[in-house]
C-alpha positions as a printed Julia matrix, in Angstrom:
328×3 Matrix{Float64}:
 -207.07   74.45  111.76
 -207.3    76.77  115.08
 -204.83   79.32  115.38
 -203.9    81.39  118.2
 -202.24   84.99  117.65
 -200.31   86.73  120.46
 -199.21   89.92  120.12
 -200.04   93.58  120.15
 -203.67   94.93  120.11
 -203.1    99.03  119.15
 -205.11  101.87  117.72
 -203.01  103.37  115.25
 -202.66  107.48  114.42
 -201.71  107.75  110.61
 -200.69  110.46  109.21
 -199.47  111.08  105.85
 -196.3   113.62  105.07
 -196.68  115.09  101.34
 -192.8   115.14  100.38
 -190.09  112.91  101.12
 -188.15  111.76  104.32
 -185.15  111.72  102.63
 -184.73  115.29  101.86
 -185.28  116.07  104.98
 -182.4   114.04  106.68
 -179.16  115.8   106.06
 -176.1   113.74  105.93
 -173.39  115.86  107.89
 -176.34  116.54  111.03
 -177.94  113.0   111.26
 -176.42  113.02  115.05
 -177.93  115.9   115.91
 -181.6   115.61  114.06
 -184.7   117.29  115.13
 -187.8   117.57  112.95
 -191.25  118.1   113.05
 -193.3   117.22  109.93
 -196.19  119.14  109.05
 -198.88  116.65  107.54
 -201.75  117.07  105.21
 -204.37  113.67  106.72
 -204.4   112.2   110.34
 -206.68  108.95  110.73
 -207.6   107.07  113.53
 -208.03  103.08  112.86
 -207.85   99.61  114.88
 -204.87   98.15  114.87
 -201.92   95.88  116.74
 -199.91   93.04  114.99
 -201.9    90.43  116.68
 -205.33   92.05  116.03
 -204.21   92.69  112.47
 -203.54   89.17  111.77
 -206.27   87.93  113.59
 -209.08   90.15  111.74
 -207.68   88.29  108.48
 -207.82   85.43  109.53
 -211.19   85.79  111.1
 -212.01   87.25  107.15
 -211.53   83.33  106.35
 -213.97   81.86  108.66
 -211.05   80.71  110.96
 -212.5    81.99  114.39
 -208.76   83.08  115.33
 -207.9    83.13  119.1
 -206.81   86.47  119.69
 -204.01   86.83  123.21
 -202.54   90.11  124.45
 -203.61   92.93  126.98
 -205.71   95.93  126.62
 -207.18   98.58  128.55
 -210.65   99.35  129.93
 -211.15  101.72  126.18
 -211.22   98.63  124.37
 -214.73   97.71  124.65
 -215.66   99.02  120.78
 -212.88   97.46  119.68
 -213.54   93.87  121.06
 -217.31   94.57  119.57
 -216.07   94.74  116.06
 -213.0    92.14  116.07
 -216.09   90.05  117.38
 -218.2    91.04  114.49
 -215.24   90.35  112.19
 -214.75   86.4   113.29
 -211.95   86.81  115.98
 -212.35   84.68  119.16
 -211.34   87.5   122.18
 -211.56   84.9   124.73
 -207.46   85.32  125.11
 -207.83   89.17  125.86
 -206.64   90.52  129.21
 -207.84   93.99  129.79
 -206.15   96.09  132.26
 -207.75   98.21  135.5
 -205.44  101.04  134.94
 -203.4   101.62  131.52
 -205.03  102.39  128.46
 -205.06   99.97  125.26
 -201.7   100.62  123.17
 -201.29  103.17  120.75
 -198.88  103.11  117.17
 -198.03  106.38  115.61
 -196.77  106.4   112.12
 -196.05  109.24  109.48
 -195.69  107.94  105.6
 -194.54  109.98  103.12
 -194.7   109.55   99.5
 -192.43  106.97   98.85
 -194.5   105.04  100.86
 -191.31  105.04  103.92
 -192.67  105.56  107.53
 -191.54  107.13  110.51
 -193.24  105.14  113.83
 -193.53  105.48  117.48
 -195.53  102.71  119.5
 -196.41  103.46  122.93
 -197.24   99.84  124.96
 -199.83  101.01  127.48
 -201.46   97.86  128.64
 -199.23   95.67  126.59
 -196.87   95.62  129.57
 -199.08   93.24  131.41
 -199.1    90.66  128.55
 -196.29   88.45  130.22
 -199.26   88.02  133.1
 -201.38   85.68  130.67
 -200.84   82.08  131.09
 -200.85   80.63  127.97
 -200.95   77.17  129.59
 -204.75   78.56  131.18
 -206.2    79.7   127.99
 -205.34   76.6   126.19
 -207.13   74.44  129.09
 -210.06   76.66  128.77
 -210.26   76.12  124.82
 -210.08   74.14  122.02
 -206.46   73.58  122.03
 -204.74   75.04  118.76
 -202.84   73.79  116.41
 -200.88   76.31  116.16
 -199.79   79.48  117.52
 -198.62   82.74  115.89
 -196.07   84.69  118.18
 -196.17   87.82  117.09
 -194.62   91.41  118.81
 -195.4    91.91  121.97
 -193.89   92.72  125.45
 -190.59   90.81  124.62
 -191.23   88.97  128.21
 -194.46   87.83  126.81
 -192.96   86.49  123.82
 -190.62   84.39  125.47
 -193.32   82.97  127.98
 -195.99   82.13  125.36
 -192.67   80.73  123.45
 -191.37   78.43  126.22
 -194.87   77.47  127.06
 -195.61   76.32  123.59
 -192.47   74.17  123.73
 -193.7    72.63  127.14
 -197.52   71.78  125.76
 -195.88   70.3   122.64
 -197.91   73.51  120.36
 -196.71   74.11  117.16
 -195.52   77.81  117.14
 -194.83   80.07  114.66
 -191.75   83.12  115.1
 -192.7    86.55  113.74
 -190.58   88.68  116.25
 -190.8    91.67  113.76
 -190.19   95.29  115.2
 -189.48   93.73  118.34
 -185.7    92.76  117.52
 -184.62   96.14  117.81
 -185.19   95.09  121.37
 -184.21   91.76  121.75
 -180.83   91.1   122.62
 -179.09   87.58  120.86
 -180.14   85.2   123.71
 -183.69   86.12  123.06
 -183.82   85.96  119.58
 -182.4    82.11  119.3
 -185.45   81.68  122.19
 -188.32   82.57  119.87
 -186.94   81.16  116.93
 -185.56   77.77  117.52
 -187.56   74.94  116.81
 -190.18   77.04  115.6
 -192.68   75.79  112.93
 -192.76   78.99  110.92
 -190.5    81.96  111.16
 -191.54   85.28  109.35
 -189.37   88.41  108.46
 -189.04   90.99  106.05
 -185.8    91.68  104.3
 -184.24   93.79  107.02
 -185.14   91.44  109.37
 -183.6    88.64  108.17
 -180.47   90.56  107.95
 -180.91   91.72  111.64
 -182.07   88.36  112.88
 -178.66   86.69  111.76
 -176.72   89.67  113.06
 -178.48   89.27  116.12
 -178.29   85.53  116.64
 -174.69   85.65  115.1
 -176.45   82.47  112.79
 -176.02   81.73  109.47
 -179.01   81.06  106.83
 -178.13   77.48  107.36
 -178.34   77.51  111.17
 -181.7    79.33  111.04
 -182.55   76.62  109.01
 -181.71   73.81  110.77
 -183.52   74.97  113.68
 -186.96   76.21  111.66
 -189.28   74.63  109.3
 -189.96   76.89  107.14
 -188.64   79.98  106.49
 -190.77   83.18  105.56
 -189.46   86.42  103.73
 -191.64   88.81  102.8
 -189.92   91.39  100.29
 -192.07   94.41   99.41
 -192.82   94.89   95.79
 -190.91   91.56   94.83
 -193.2    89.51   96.79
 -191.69   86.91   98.89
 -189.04   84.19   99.67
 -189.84   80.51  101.26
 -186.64   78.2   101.94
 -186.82   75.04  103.67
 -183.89   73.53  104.32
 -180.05   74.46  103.6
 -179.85   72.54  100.93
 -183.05   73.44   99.16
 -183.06   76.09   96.82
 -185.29   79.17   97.67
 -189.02   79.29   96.29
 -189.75   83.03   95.28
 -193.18   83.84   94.51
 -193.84   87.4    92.62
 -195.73   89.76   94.41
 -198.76   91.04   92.67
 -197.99   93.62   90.28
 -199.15   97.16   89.61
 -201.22   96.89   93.39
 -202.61  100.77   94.38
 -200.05  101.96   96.72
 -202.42  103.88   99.49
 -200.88  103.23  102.74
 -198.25  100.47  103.51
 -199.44  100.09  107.16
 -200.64   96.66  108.07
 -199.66   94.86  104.86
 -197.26   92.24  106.27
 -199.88   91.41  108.82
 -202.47   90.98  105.29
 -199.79   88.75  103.89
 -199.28   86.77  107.16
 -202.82   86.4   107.8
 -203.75   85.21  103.34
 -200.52   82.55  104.15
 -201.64   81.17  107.49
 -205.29   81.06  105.91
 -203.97   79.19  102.7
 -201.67   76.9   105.37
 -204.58   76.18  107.9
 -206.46   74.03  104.31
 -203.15   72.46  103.5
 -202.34   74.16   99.97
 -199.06   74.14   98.39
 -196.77   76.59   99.68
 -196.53   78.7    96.4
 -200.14   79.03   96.63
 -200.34   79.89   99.98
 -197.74   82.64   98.95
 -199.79   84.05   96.19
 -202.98   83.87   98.12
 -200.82   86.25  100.94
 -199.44   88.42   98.09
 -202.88   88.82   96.95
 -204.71   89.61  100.31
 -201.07   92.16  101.06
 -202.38   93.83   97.63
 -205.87   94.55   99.0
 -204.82   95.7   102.39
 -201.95   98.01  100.54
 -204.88  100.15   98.74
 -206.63  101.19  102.21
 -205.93  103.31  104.7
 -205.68  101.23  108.36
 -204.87   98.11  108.72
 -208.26   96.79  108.87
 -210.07   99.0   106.44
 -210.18   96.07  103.93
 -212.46   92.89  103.22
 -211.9    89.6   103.07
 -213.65   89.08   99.49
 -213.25   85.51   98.25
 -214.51   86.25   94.77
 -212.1    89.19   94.44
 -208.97   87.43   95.74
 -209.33   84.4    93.16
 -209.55   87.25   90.51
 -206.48   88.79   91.71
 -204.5    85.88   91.66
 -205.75   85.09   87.98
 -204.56   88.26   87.17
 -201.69   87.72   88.98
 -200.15   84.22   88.75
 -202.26   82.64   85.64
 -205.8    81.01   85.62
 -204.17   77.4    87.0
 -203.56   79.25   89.92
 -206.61   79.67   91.3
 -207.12   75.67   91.6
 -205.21   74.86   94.13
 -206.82   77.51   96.48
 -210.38   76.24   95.94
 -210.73   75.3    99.17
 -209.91   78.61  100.75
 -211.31   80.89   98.6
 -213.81   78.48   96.73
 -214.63   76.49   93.69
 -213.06   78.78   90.13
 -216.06   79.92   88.08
């Protein structure tokens, strides 16, 4: 199965703030707030929604199209998404703004405080979807993740015109989407992923119920921190809720929905069963959770079937033979 991920290719400054937001943040001043946090690490990794996803999915032997702008710094970076199975072919790098850059502080509950600065990602509504998928094998489908919100309602609409499966992940970006925009990118899309919040914020937002949103989606995605994750299908279908895995080293949260998306779409692109496909996510989200950077981790075949053994039972593994290989 060829996929094609649009979205945001960062580098990302973590830093890590030993105590807790909360105590910080006092109730009767929140309108009038001004902190600065003094923190003990500060690393430097690769990162971006759509390079995230697409370095796990290249981690499967899926040759991933990545699309999205960068700037002229990126050259190192295309060099090791390369090395790491990603097809760059998508990439539009920019003559005069830099590649985009994600700030995030964590603190020990594992909450984060984030500023993203879009740099070259404001020229990602100039790719032409249509172009890149006359230049290449055609995909089968294509993961719309954050981006320039213009650019996600271009590659969007365009997927609708070339009759491309598409799948919704509009993320952070629905703080800035207004409700027009948000029934845009999801409607009629294949696959629609969200955390918690997010679901909450894309019915606000839409002014939808769960049923609408499922009427208009295949399948719906829900990724829920340390309980794993929720897949409905359907109004009338009951929710499937797969565990997530359990006592998984806690090291740094950034990047882990982009694991779980990318273990999913892997599991989806050889057919499994959905449940499996959640687990294998869950599983991959486990690994990426006990690195620092969103691409830190490996995509170890051998180690994922153990975890979901440990995880979801030996009978489990089965079904994802074909992904991760034949159980020992």
């Amino acid at each position: 199965m060829r996929i094609a991920v649009t979205g945001s290719i960062a580098t990302d400054h973590l830093m890590v703030f030993p105590g807790r937001f909360a105590d910080q943040l006092l109730p009767d001043q929140l309108a009038h707030v001004s902190l600065s946090f003094l923190v003990d690490r500060l690393e430097e990794r690769r990162g971006g929604v759509a390079a995230n996803i697409a370095f796990g999915l290249g981690g499967f032997g899926l040759s991933p199209l990545l699309v999205g702008a960068v700037g002229t710094d990126f050259a190192e970076y295309e060099v090791w998404l390369k090395q790491h199975g990603v097809d760059t072919g998508g990439v539009r790098v920019s003559d005069d703004r830099q590649t985009a850059r994600f700030m995030c502080i964590t603190d020990e509950d594992a909450n984060q405080i984030a500023a993203f600065y879009a740099g070259a990602m404001a020229e990602a509504p100039d790719i032409d979807l249509r172009a890149l998928v006359a230049g290449n094998e055609r995909p089968d489908l294509v993961l719309i993740s954050p981006d320039e919100p213009a650019a996600m309602l271009r590659h969007t609409a365009q997927c609708r015109d070339l009759g491309i499966p598409f799948a919704a992940d509009p993320s952070q970006q629905l703080a800035r989407l207004d409700g027009n925009q948000v029934r845009a990118l999801v409607d009629g899309a294949t696959w629609l992923f969200t955390n918690e919040y997010e679901a909450a914020l894309l019915k606000e937002r839409t002014g939808w119920s769960r049923r609408r949103i499922l009427e208009g989606v295949g399948t719906w995605v829900t990724t829920l921190g340390e309980k794993g994750a929720r897949i409905e299908r359907g109004a009338a279908q009951l929710p499937l809720l797969v565990p997530a895995v359990p006592d998984a080293e806690t090291v740094d949260p950034t990047g882990v929905g982009d694991a779980f998306r990318a273990g999913f779409l892997a599991a989806v692109s050889h057919r499994v069963p959905l449940e499996s496909a959640v687990r294998l996510g869950c599983s991959l989200a486990s690994v990426a959770l006990g690195t620092v950077g969103s691409q830190s981790y490996e995509v170890d075949r051998a180690q994922l079937a153990g975890i979901v053994e440990r995880a979801y039972g030996p009978e489990a593994v089965g079904p994802l033979a074909s992904v991760l290989g034949e159980p020992s």
